[in-house]
C-alpha positions in Angstrom: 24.7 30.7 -21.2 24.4 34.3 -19.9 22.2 35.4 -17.0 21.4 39.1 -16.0 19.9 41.0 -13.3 17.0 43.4 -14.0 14.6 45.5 -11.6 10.5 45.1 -12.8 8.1 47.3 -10.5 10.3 47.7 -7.2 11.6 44.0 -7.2 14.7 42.1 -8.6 14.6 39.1 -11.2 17.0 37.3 -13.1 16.8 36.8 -16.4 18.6 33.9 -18.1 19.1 32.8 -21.7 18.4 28.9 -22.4 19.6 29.2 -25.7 17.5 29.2 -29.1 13.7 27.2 -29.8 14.3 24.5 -31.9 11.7 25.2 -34.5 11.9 29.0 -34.9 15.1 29.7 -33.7 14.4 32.4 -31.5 16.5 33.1 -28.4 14.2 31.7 -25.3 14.8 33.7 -21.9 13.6 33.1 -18.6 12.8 35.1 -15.3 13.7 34.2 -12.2 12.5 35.5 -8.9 11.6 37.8 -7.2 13.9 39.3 -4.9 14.1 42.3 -2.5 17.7 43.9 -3.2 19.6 44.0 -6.5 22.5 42.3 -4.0 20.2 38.8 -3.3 19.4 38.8 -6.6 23.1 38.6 -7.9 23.7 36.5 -5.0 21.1 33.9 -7.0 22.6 34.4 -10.0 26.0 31.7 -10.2 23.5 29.2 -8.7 21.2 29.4 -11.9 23.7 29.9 -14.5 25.8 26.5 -13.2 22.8 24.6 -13.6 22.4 25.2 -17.0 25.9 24.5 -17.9 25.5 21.2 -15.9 22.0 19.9 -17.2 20.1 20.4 -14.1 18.1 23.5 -15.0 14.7 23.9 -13.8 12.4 26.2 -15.8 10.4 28.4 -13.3 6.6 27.4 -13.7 3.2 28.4 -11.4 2.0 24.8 -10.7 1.0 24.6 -7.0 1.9 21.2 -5.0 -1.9 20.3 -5.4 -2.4 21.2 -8.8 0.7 18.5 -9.3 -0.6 16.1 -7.5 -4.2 16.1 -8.1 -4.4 17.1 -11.6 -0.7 15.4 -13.3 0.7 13.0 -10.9 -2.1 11.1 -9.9 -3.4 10.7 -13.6 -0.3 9.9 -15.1 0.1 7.0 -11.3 -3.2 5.6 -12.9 -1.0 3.1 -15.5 1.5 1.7 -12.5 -0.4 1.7 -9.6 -3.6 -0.3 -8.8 -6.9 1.5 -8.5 -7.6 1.3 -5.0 -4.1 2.5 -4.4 -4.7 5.6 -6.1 -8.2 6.0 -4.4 -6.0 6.0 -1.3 -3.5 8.7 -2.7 -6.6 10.8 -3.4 -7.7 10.8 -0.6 -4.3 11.7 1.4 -4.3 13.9 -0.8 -7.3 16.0 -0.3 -7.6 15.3 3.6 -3.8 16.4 4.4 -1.6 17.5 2.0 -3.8 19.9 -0.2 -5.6 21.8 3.3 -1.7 22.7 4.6 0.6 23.4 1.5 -1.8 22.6 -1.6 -1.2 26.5 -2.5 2.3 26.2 -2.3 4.6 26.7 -5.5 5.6 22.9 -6.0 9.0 24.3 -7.1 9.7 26.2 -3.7 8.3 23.5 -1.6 11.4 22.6 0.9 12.1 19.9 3.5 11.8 22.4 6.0 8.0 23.2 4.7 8.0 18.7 4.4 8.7 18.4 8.3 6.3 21.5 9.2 3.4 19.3 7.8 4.7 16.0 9.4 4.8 18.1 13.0 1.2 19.6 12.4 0.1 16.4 10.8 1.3 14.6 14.4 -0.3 17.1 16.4 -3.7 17.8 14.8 -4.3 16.7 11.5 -7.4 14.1 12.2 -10.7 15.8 10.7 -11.5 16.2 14.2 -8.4 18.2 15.2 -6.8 15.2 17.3 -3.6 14.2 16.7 -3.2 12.0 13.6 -1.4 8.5 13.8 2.5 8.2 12.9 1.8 5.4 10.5 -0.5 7.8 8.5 1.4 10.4 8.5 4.6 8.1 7.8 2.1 7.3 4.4 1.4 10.6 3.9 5.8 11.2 3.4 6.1 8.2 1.4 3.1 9.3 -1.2 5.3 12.4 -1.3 8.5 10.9 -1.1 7.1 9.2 -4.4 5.4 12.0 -6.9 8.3 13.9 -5.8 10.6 11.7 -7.7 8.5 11.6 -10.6 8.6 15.2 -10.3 12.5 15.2 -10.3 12.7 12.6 -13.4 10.0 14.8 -15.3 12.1 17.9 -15.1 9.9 19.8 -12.8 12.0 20.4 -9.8 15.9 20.3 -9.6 15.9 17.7 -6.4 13.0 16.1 -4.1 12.8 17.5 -0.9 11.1 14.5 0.5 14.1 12.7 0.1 15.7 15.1 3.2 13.0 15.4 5.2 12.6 13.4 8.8 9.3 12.2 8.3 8.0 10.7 11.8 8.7 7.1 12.1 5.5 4.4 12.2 6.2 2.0 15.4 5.1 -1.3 14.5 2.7 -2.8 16.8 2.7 -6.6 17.3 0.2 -8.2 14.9 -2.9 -9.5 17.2 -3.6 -13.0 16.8 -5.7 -16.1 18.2 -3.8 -18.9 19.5 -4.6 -23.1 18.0 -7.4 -23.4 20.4 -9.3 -20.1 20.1 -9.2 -20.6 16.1 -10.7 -24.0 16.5 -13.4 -22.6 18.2 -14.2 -19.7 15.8 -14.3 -22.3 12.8 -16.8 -24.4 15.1 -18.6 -21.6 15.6 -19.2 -20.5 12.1 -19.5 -24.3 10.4 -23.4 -22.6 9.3 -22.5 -19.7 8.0 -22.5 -18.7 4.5 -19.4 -17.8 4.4 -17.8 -20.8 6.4 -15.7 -21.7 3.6 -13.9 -18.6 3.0 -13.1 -18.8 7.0 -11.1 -21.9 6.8 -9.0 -20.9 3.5 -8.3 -17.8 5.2 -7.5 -19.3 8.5 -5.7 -22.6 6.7 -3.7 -20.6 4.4 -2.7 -17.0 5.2 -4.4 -15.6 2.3 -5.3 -11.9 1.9 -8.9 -11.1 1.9 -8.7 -9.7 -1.4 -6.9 -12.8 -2.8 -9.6 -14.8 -1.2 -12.2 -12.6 -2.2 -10.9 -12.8 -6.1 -10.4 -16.2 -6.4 -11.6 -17.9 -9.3 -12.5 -22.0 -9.6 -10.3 -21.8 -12.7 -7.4 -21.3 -10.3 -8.6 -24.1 -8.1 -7.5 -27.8 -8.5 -9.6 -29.5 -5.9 -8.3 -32.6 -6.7 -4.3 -32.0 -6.5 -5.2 -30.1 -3.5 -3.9 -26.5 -4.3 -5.3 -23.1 -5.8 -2.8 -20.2 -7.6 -3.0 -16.9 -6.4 -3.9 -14.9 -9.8 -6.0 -12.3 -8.8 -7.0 -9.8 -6.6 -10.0 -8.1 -5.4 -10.6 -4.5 -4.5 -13.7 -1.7 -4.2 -13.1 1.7 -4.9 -16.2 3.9 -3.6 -18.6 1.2 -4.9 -17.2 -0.4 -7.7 -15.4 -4.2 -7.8 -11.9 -3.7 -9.0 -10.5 -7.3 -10.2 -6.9 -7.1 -10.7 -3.5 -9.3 -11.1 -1.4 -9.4 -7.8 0.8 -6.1 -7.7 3.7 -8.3 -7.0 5.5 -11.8 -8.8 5.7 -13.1 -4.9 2.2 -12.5 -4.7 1.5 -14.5 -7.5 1.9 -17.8 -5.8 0.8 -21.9 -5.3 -1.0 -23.0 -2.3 -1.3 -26.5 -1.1 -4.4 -26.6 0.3 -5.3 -29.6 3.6 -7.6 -31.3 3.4 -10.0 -29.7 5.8 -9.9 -26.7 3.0 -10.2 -29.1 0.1 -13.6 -30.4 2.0 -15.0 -26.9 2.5 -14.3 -25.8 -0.7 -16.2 -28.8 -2.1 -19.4 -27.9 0.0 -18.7 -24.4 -1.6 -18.5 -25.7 -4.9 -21.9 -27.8 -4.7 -23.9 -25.3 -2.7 -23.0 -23.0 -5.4 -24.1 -24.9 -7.9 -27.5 -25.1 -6.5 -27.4 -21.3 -6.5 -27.0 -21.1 -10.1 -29.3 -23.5 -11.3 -32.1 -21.2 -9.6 -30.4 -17.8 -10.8 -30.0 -19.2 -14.6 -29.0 -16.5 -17.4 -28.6 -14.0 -14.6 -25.7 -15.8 -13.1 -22.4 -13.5 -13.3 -21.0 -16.9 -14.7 -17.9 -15.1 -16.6 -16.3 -13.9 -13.0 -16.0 -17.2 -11.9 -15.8 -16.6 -8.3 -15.4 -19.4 -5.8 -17.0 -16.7 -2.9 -19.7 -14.5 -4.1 -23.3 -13.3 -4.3 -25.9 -15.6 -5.2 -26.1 -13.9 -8.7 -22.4 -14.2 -9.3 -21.1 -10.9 -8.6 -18.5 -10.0 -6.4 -18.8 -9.9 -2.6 -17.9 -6.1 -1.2 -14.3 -7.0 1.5 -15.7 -4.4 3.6 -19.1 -6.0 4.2 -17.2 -9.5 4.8 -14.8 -7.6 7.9 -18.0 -6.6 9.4 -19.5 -9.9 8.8 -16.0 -11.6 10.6 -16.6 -9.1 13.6 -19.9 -9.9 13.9 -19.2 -14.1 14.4 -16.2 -13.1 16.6 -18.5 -11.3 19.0 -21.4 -13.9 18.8 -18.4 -16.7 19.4 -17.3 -14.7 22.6 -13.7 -14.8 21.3 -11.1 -12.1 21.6 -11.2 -9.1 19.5 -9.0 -9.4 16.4 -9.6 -8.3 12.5 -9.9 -10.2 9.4 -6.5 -9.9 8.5 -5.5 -10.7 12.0 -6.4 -14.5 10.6 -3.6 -14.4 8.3 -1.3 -13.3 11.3 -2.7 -16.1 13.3 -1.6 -18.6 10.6 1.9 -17.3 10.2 2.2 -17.2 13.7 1.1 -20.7 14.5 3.6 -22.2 11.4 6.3 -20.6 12.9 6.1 -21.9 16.6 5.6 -25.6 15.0 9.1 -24.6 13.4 7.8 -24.4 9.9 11.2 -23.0 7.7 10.5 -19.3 7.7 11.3 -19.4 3.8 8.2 -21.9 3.4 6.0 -19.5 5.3 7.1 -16.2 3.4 6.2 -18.2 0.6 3.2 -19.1 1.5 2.6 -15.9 2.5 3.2 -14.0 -0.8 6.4 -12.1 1.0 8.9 -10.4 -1.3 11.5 -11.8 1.6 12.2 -14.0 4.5 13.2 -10.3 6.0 9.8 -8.7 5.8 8.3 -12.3 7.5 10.8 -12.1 10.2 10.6 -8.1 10.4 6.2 -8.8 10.9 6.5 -11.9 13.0 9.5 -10.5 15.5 7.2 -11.5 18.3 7.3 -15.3 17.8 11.8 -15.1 17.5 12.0 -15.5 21.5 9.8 -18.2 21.3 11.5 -20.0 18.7 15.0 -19.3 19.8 14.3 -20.3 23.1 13.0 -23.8 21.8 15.9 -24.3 19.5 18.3 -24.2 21.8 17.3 -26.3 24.5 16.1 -28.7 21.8 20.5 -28.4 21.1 20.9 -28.9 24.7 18.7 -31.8 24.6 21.0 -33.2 21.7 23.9 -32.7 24.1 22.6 -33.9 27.1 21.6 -37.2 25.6 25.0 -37.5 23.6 26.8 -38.0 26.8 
């Protein structure tokens, strides 16, 4: 493979031969560039020329680090990546990454050009102009970090500058949670509601609002006491999104007590009621243990502010809906539940990400272990 350096209208390129076309045999050439001085130009040369003779040639294109994203990536993401997961990407997309180096040539983008957005991201990148948070920003890299390597694999870029950046690091926060008693008293406080069900299998289980939220009677057995985690739900903008768990760990058996097994009984029967007076209109294919009186799905959004709502009328602390889920892990693990049950129960890929979220509960727990040894020792004497 030969290379050459040419002048074209006051500039320098480098042309390059990538040997013939496969269906018309022609010789196929590329241009490179541009560059100031004849001497920066040959400087370039070796650089080009030894990728092609060691299979990591690039061909120069135009496509702009937006145009990538928005019109190729994010298409071709649709097949592995759940719906509201790409709404999210979108929508990083457009608010941070497309305003700051959208125009930029996706194959001169550069870790230095990476940590420029993190810094201005950090400092002023709310819609606002207030400083945006490290854990968004920290999402923004890894969205990056990720169409970047798709880039690499799909022969558009010779490396991924993500993958040298310093993208700021997202301090995790202790999750906020409600101790036995001030859980008792929310459930008290909400045995009327409509949704008073769904508040004891979230607080008795550590389910996810969306598996709660997209769980079927099918996947119920009432009278073994236990439901299967085998589907989720999710909105994007304002349409329902049911979908299988994105991972086999969240695919999962819960036993359920029998304070859950009760309320989902009163569920079950006032439901039935409901659908007797809907009739034909009844959304009876979905299946749904929680929904709308016709069936259809219930919106997670609408539920959160419906949880915030109780939690103020109850006078409790402040905490969200998927704070409830923290507050059940938590509480299993100071009664010395194994933490491989409760990653289980969970849906955790690991023991490690249980005991990397629940960090806050290890003092507590070591500190009773060992003077429960020392109790051991004491009374052996």
């Amino acid at each position: 493979m030969r290379g050459t350096v040419t002048k074209k209208r006051n500039r320098w390129y480098i042309v390059v031969d990538i040997g013939r076309d496969a269906e018309t045999g022609r010789r196929r050439q590329k241009w490179h560039g541009s560059w100031a001085s004849k001497r920066e130009a040959q400087a370039a040369l070796p650089a080009i020329v030894g990728s092609i003779h060691a299979g990591t040639y690039v061909e120069p294109e135009h496509a702009t680090v937006a145009e990538f994203l928005l019109d190729e990536w994010l298409p071709a993401a649709r097949t592995s990546l759940k719906p509201s997961t790409v709404e999210l990407y979108r929508t990083l997309v457009s608010a941070y990454i497309k305003p700051r180096i959208g125009g930029v040539k996706l194959q001169k983008l550069s870790p230095a050009l990476l940590n420029q957005l993190y810094g201005e991201l950090l400092e002023s990148g709310r819609r606002d102009g207030g400083p945006l948070g490290a854990e968004t920003t920290a999402k923004v890299h890894r969205l990056l970090h990720r169409a970047l390597r798709d880039a690499v694999e799909w022969g558009r870029i010779a490396r991924n500058p993500a993958g040298v950046a310093r993208p700021p690091r997202a301090r995790r926060s202790e999750p906020s949670t409600w101790d036995a008693t001030q859980l008792s008293r929310f459930l008290a406080a909400t045995t009327e509601d409509s949704l008073s069900a769904l508040w004891v299998l979230l607080a008795t289980t550590g389910m996810r609002r969306g598996e709660a939220l997209g769980l079927r009677w099918q996947d119920v057995d009432l009278d073994a006491a236990r439901l299967s985690v085998r589907q989720t739900l999710a909105y994007v903008g304002t349409t329902a999104m049911l979908s299988e768990p994105k991972t086999d760990s969240s695919r999962r058996l819960i036993a359920l007590p029998n304070r859950t097994t009760q309320a989902l009984r009163s569920q079950r029967a006032g439901q039935a009621e409901v659908r007797l007076l809907v009739g034909a209109a009844y959304a009876e294919q979905l299946d749904l243990v929680f929904a709308h009186p016709d069936g259809s799905p219930l919106n997670p959004a609408t539920v959160s502010r419906t949880f915030d709502r109780l939690v103020g009328e109850a006078k409790l602390p402040r905490i969200t809906l998927h704070s409830l889920r923290h507050s059940w892990a938590t509480l299993a693990l100071l009664e010395g539940i194994p933490t491989k049950v409760v990653s289980e129960i969970l849906g955790h890929s690991s023991t490690r990400v249980t005991e990397d979220v629940y960090q806050h509960v290890s003092p507590g727990m070591q500190a009773d272990a060992t003077s429960r040894v020392e109790k051991l020792l004491r009374d052996a004497r």
